[in-house]
C-alpha positions as CSV (number, residue, x, y, z in Angstrom):
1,X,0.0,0.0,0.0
2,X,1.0,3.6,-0.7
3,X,1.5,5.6,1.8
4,X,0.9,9.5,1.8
5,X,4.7,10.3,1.8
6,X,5.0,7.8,-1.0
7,X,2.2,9.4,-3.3
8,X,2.8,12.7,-2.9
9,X,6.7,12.1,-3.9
10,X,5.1,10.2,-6.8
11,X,2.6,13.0,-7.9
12,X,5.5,15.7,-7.8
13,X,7.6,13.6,-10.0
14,X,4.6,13.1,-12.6
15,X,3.4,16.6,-12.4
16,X,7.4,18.1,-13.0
17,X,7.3,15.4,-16.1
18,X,4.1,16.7,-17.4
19,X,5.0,20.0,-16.9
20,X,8.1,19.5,-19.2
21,X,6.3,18.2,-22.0
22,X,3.4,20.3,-21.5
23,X,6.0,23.1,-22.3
24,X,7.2,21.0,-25.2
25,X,3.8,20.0,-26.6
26,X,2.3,23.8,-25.9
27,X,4.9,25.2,-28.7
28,X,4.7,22.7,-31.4
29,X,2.6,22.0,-34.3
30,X,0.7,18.1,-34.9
31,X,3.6,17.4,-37.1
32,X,6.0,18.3,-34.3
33,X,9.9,17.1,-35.0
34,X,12.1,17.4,-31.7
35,X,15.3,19.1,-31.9
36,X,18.8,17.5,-30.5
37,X,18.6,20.0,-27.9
38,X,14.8,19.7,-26.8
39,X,15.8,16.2,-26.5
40,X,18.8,17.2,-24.4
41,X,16.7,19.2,-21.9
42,X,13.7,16.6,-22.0
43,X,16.5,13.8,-20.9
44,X,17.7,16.3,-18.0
45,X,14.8,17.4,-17.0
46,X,13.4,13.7,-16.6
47,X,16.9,12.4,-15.3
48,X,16.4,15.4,-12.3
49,X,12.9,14.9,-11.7
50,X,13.6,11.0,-11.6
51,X,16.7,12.2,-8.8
52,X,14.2,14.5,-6.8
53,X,11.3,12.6,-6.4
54,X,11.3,9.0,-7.4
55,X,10.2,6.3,-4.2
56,X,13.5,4.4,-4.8
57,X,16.5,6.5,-4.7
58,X,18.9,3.8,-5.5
59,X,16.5,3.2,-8.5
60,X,16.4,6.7,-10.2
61,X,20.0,6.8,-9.8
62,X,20.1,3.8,-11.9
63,X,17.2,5.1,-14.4
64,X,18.8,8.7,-14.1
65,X,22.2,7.6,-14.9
66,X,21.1,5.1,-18.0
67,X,19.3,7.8,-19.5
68,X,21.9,10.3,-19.6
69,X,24.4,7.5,-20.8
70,X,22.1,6.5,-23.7
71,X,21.6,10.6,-24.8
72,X,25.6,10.6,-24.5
73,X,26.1,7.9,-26.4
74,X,23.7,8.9,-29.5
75,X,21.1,6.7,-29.2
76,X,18.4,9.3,-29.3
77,X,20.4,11.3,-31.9
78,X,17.8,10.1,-34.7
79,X,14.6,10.2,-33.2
80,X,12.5,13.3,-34.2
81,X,9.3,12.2,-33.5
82,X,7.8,12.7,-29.9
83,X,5.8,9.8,-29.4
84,X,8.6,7.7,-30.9
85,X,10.8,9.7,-28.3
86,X,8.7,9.2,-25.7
87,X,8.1,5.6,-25.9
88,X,11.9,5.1,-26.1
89,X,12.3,6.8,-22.5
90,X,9.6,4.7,-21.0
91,X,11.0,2.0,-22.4
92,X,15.0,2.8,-21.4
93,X,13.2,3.8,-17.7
94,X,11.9,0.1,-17.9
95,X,14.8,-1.7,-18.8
96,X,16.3,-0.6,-14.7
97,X,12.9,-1.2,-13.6
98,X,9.6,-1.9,-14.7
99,X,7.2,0.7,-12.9
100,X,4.0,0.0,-14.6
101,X,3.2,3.8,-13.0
102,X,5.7,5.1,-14.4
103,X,5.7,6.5,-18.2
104,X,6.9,9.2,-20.4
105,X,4.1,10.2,-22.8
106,X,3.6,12.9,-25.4
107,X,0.1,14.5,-25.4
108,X,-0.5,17.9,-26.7
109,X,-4.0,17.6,-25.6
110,X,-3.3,16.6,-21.9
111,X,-0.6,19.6,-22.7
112,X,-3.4,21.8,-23.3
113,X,-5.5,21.0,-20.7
114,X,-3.3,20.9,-17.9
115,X,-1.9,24.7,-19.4
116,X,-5.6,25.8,-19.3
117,X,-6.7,24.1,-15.5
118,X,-9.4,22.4,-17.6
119,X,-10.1,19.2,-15.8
């Protein structure tokens, strides 16, 4: 069972995701490509937020360093495409441990809701 302390470090670390690619999804077009350097900041932001907030410290070590290894080493140099991007990060974040909670998603509308307070 989760327990307050536990859910609330959980919400913070989904809301500062969201938040990130709300930014992201608030400024592009349908056909949106993503830059080497929106990648760049996506991959930090997620690796800090991971750091911050994550139940398992050891664990978003782990995640947070395998991320920023796999930007490093170019394996996210030819993805332009969000939801392609996206899924790759869930699926990176999975490969240290599978946190069926835990997901990287690219939704303009979500985006546009949560910018807006529309529930």
């Amino acid at each position: 069972m989760m327990t307050l302390k536990t859910y609330t470090k959980t919400a913070l670390l989904f809301a500062g995701i969201i938040f990130h690619l709300v930014s992201f999804a608030q400024n592009q077009a349908s056909s949106a490509l993503l830059s080497q350097a929106q990648k760049e900041q996506i991959v930090s932001t997620l690796s800090q937020q991971l750091l911050n907030n994550y139940v398992f410290p050891d664990t978003a070590i782990r995640m947070s360093k395998h991320l920023q290894q796999r930007m490093k080493s170019g394996t996210y140099a030819k993805i332009t495409d969000p939801v392609a991007f996206s899924d790759m990060l869930t699926n990176d974040i999975h490969s240290i441990y599978h946190d069926v909670h835990l997901l990287v998603q690219y939704n303009p509308r979500l985006a546009s809701r949560l910018a807006n307070d529309i529930p």
